[in-house]
N, C-alpha and C positions, 0 to 999 in steps of 0.2 A: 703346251701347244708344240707341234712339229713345226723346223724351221722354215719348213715348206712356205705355211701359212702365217705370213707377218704383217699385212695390210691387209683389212677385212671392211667392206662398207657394206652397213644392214639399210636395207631400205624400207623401212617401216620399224619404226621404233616404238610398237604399243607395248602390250602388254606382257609378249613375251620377247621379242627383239629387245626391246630395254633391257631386260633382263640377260640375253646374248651379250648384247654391248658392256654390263657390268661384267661377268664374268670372262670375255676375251680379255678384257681393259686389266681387270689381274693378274693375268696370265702377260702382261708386258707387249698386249698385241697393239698397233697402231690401228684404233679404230676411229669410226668415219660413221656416220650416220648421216642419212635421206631424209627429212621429214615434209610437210607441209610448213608445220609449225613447231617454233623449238620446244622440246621436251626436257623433264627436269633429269639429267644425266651427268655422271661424274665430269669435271673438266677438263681431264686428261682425252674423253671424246669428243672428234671433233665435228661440227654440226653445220652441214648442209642444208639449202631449204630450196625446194621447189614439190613441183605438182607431178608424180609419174605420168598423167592422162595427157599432160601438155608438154609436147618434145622440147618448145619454146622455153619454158619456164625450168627448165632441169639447169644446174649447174657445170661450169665443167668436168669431166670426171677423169682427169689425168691425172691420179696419183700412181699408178703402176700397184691398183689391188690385183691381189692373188688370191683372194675370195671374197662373197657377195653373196648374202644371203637376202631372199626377196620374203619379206614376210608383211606385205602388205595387207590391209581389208579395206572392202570396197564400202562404199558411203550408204548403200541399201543395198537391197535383196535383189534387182532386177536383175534381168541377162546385162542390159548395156552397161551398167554397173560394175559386174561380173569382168564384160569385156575388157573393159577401159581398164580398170585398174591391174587384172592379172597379165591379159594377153599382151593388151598393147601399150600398158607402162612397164612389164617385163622388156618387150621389143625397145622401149625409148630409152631405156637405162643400160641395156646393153650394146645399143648405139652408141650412146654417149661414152663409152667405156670406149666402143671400137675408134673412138674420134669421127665420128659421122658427122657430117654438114649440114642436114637436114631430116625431118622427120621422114621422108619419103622415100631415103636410103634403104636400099635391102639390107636387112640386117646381115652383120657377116657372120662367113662360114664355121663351122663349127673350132675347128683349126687355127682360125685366123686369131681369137681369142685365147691366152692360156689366162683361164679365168675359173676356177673351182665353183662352181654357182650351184647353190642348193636354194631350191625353191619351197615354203612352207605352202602347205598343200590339205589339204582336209580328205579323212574317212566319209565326207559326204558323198563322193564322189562313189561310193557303193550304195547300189539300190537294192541292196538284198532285203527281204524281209519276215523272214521266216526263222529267224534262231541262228543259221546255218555259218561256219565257221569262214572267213575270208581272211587273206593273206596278198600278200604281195603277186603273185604266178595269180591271182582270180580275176574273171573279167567283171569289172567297175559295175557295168551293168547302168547307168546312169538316169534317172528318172527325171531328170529336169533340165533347164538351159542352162542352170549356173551350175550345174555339177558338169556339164558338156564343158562350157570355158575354162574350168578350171583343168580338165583333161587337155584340153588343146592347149592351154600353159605349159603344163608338164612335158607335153611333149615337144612345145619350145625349148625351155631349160635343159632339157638332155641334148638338143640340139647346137643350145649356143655355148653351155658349160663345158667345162673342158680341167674335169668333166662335170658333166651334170650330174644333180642328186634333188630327186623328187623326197621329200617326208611328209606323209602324208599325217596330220594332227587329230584326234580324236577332240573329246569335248574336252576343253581347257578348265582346270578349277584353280585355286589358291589362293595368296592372300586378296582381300577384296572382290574377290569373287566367292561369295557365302551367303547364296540368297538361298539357298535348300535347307542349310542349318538355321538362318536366323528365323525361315517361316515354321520350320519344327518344333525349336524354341518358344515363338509365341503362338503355338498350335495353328497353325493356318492351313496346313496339310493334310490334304484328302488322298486316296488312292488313287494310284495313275487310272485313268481311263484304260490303257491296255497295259498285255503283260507282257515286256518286251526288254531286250537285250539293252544294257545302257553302256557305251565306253568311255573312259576318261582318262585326261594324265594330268597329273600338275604342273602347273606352271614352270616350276623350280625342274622339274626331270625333263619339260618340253625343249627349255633352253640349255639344260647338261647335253641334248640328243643333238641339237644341232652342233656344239660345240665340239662334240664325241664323233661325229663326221667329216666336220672338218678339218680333223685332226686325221682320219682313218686311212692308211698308205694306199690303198686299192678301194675305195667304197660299190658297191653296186650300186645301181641306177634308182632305189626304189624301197621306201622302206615306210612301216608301219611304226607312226608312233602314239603307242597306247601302252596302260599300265598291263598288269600280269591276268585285271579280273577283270572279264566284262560282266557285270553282273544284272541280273534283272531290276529295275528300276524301285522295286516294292521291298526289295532286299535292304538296299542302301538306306532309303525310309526308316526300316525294322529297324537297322543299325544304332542308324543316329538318336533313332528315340529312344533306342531303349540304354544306351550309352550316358543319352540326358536324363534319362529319367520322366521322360516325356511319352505321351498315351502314343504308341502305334497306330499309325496313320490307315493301316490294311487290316484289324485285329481277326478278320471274317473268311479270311484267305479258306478258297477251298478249290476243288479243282474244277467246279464248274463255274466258281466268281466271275471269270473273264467271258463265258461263251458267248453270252449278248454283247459284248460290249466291240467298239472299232476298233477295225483291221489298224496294225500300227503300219504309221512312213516309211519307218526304219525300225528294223531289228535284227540285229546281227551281232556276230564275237566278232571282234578284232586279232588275230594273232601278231604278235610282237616278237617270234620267233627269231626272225633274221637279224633285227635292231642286236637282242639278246647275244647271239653268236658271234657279230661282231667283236663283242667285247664291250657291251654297253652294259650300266649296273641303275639299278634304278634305286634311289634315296625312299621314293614311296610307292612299293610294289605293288597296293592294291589302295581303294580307297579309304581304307579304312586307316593306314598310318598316315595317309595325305590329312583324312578328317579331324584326326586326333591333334594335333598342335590347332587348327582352326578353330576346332570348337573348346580348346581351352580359351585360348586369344576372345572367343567372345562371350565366356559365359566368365570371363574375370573382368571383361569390358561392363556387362549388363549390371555385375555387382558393384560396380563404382558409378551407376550411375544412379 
């Protein structure tokens, strides 16, 4: 880590913030963690407890951090959900950071903070859905209320960080997250309904990207983070099966398969260009080397049981 960044508090320590937190804590950083409830994390982290949605309930937050990563998830799918947790437990944390008195305070100015804030942020936030390639420079396009909040976050964050760093996350997979391989494994997998665009990163390169930001002497505002392949959803399927030795889930593929069938929500490529030029190196560049230690992990699990 650059010496820039030597007090780091994550606020939301799931599944991949935990994973932040061990890897800073490595690297000799003084880390800090937010939760609700404590999580199982090395010692040397030290642990916080309150609620981001309730200004009341937040701790004080005077340690003099010089980064803050917000990787919160909201408790369900709604907007107010949405709200509370991104917009205005972003707003209460950064309060709390500025020494604010109360939740009613304006938060302060972008300046007034010297605070590196990178917000974890989702590709949901693109409503494209036709195949067609998106990047950082593309408009979001946004087809719902929770991808709307999550935009108006982001452009909190650039606001209050200083600077601020938007990453936006694709579908997160890795360890314990292997419901695609264990249902291919005990055949449970039919072909997708549609034929559409699928992206991913893993777990393990999601928290190296934050950490590779944090570190970065100039970062821009805005970055994609997805692996090298967005690949079609029927492909990945093909993969795994035939990798396990298990019957292909699509064996009928043809180019009129999909014609009846629904328009997909999403489908689109991710480009990861800009993360890449950074100087960021990815452990598992497509899914296919993310799947490969997984699906040994469970098919030497299955034979011991």
């Amino acid at each position: 880590m650059s010496k820039v960044i030597q007090r780091v508090l994550i606020v939301g320590c799931g599944y991949v913030g935990s994973q932040v937190a061990r890897l800073l804590s490595e690297r000799d950083v003084d880390v800090w963690s937010l939760n609700r409830t404590p999580k199982d994390l090395p010692l040397q982290i030290k642990q916080l407890f309150g609620d981001v949605t309730d200004f009341n309930s937040l701790p004080q937050l005077d340690q003099n951090f010089d980064g803050v990563v917000y990787a919160v998830s909201p408790l369900n799918r709604t907007e107010e959900s949405y709200r509370s947790a991104y917009y205005a437990g972003l707003e209460n944390v950064m309060n709390k950071i500025g020494h604010a008195s109360n939740p009613k305070d304006v938060p302060l100015a972008h300046s007034e903070i010297s605070v590196r804030l990178l917000l974890v942020s989702s590709t949901g936030v693109f409503g494209q859905n036709e195949g067609e390639w998106v990047g950082e420079e593309t408009d979001p396009n946004p087809t719902n209320e929770r991808a709307l909040q999550l935009l108006r976050t982001e452009r909190l964050a650039i606001e209050l960080g200083n600077p601020g760093i938007i990453l936006r996350l694709s579908g997160i997979y890795g360890p314990g997250r292997i419901q695609t391989i264990k249902k291919i494994l005990g055949g449970e997998y039919t072909c997708p309904e549609t034929n559409h665009y699928t992206n991913r990163i893993h777990r393990d390169d999601s928290a190296r990207s934050i950490c590779h930001l944090l570190d970065l002497p100039a970062p821009k505002g805005l970055y994609l983070g997805v692996d090298c392949d967005p690949a079609p959803l029927h492909m990945v399927y093909n993969w795994i099966a035939t990798r396990t030795g298990r019957p292909d889930p699509c064996p009928n593929m043809t180019k009129t398969f999909f014609q009846n069938r629904n328009t997909p929500q999403t489908n689109k490529r991710c480009r990861n260009q800009r993360l890449v030029e950074s100087g960021f190196s990815f452990m598992y560049p497509t899914f296919r080397e993310g799947y490969e230690p997984l699906i040994r992990q469970e098919e030497t699990r299955c034979k011991r049981v």
